[in-house]
Phi, psi and omega in degrees: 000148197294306186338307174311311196294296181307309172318315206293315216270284206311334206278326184295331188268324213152130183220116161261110188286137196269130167300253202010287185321285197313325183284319184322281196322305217279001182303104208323339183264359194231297198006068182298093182308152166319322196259358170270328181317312174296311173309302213300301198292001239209288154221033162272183191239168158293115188229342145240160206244154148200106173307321191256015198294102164344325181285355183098132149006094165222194203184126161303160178211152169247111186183168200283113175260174166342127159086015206041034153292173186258130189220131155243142199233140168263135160219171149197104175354114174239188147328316222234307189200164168298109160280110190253107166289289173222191180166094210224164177248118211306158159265082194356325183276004167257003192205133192290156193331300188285354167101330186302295190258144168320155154271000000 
């Protein structure tokens, strides 16, 4: 997907965390490093597209932190740099086994 393509490129110039992003990650039950965020967008997948996103053409990604947890990251791909939207660890009662789909 082009989208995939894009994160990837925007992510190589530069990732800028969003205050949202920043407060999510810093939350005590979560604390989600910078470098994990960076593993997700990096080689992790795509698992919803959103186009029509107001923030401009982002997308959830799925993919592996620390300790091999599961991190999902909204991001979105601008000119310049990576726009890091949020970034939490999913809640098994909201999400399929595998993490991929919504319940």
């Amino acid at each position: 997907m082009a989208i995939l393509e894009d994160v990837r490129e925007a992510a190589q110039k530069r990732i800028l965390f969003l205050p949202y992003a920043i407060r999510q990650m810093s939350r005590p039950e979560r604390m989600i490093s910078p470098l994990e965020v960076e593993a997700v967008v990096v080689n992790g997948e795509l698992i919803e597209d959103y186009p029509q996103d107001p923030r401009g053409h982002s997308c959830l990604m799925l993919g592996l932190g620390d300790a091999g947890r599961t991190v999902h990251v909204v991001c979105s791909p601008k000119d310049d740099y990576l726009a890091i939207i949020t970034a939490y660890v999913p809640d098994p009662a909201h999400w399929s086994e595998d993490f991929r789909r919504r319940l």
